[in-house]
C-alpha positions as CSV (number, residue, x, y, z in Angstrom):
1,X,70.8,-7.5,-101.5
2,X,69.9,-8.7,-97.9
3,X,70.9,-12.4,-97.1
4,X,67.7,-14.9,-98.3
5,X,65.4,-15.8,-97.3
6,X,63.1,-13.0,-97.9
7,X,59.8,-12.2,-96.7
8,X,57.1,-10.1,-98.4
9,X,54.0,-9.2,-96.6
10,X,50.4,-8.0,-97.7
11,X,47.4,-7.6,-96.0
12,X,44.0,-8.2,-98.0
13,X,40.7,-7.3,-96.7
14,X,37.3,-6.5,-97.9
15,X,33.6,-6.9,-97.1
16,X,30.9,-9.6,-99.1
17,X,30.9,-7.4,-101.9
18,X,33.1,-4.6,-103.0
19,X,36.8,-3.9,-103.8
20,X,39.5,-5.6,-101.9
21,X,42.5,-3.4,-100.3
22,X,45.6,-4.7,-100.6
23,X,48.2,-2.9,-98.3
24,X,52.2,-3.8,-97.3
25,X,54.2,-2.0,-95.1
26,X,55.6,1.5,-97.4
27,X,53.6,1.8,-100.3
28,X,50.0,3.2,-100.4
29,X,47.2,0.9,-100.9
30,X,46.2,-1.0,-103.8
31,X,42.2,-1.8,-104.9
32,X,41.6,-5.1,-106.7
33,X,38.6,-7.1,-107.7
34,X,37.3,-9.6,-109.8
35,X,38.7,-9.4,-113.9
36,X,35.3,-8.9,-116.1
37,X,36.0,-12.4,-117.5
38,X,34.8,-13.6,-113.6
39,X,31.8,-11.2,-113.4
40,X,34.1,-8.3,-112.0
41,X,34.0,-4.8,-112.5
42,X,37.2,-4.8,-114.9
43,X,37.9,-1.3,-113.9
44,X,40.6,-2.2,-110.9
45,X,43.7,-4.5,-110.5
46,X,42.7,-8.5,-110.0
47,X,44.8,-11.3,-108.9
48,X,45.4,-12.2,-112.5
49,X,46.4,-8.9,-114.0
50,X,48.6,-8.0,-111.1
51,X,50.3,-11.3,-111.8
52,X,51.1,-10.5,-115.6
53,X,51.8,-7.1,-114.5
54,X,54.5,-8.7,-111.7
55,X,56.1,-11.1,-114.8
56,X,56.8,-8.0,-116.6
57,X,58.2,-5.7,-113.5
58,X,60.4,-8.4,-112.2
59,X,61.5,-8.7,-116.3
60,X,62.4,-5.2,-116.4
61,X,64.0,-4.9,-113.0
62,X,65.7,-8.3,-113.5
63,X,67.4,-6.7,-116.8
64,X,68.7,-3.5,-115.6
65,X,70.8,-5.9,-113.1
66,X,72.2,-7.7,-115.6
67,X,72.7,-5.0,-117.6
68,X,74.3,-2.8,-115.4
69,X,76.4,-6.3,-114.5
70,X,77.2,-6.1,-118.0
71,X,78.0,-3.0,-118.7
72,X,75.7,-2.7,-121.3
73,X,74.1,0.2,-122.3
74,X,70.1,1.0,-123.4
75,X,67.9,3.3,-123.4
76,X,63.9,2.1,-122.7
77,X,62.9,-1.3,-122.2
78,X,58.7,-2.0,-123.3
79,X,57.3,-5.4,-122.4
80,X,53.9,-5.9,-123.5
81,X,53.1,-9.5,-121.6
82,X,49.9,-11.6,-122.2
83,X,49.2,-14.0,-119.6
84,X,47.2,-17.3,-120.8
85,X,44.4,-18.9,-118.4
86,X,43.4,-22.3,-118.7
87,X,41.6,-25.2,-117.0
88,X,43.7,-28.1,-116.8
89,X,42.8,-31.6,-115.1
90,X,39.6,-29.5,-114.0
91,X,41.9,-26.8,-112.2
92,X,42.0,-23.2,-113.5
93,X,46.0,-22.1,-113.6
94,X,47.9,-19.6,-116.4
95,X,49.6,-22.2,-118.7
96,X,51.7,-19.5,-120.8
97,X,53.1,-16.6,-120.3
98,X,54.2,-14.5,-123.4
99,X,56.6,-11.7,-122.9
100,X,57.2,-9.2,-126.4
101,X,59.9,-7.0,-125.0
102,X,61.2,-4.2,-127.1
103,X,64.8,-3.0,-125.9
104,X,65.9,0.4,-126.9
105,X,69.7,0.8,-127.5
106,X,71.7,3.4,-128.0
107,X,74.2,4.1,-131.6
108,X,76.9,1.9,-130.9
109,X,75.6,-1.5,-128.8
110,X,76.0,-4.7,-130.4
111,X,72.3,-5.8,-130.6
112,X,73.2,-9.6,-130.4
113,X,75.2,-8.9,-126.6
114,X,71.7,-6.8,-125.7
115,X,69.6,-10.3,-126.6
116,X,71.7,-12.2,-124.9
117,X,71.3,-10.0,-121.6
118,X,67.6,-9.5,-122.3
119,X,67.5,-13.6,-122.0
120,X,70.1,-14.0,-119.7
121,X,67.4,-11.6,-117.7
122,X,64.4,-13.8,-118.5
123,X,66.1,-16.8,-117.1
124,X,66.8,-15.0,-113.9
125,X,63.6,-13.7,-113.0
126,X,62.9,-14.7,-109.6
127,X,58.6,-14.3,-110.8
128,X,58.9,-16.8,-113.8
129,X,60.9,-19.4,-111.8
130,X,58.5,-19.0,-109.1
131,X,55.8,-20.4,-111.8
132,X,54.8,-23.5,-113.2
133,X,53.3,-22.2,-116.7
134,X,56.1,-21.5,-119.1
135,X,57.4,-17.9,-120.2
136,X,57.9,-17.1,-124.0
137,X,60.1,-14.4,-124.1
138,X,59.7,-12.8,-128.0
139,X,62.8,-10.1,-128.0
140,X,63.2,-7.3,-130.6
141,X,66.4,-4.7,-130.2
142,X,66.0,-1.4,-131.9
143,X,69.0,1.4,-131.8
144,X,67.8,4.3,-130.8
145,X,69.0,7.1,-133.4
146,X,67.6,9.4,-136.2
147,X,67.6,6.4,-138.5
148,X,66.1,3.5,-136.9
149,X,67.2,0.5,-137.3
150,X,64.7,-2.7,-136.4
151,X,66.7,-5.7,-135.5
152,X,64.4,-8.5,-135.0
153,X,65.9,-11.4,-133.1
154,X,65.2,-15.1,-133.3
């Protein structure tokens, strides 16, 4: 990791009316507009959805760190996150984020020590700690094998 701070750069631009370009130095660009719940297309990205979508990247990426810290094994890590937007005190924010990540293991891995990293993950996140709304994080391990077993964790 380079020494912090970091900077991340994008460049937005767009006319009255159409999609807006998002572009950063590397990857290709990136079309957003409105969500159909603000009169938008709902066909593209939007601020909102690319935010959800950046609570569950930085989830996943977060946990193969710790993972790999831990030397714990797994196979495919699913989050399905729902982002919650609200007016409070007349301001429009997210006021919940809920997070139901399914970890695959593999025959053999303690599914309490993969919670615990899965959390441990969560907690790190540099994207949740970087909001005020709250995070939820609803976990449920599964070992991978033939026979399947579903170990749902409180």
């Amino acid at each position: 990791m380079h020494p912090l701070p970091h900077h991340y750069a994008v460049s937005a631009v767009a006319c009255a009316r159409g999609d807006v370009a998002l572009t950063t130095d590397g990857p290709s660009s990136l079309l957003s507009a409105s969500p159909r719940q603000f009169d938008g297309p709902g066909d593209l990205w939007s601020p909102e959805t690319l935010l959800v979508g950046a609570v569950g990247d930085c989830l996943i990426l977060t946990f193969r760190a710790v993972a790999r810290a831990s030397k714990l094994d797994w196979t495919n890590l699913h989050c399905e996150v729902t982002g919650m937007l609200d007016r409070v005190d007349r301001v429009t924010q997210f006021t919940d984020f809920l997070i139901h990540a399914r970890l695959k293991i593999p025959p053999g891995t303690d599914p309490q020590f993969a919670s615990r990293a899965l959390e441990k993950a969560e907690r790190a996140c540099l994207i949740t700690n970087s909001l005020k709304a709250p995070t939820h994080l609803v976990p449920e391990i599964e070992v991978d094998a033939e026979q399947r077993e579903l170990v749902a964790v409180p």
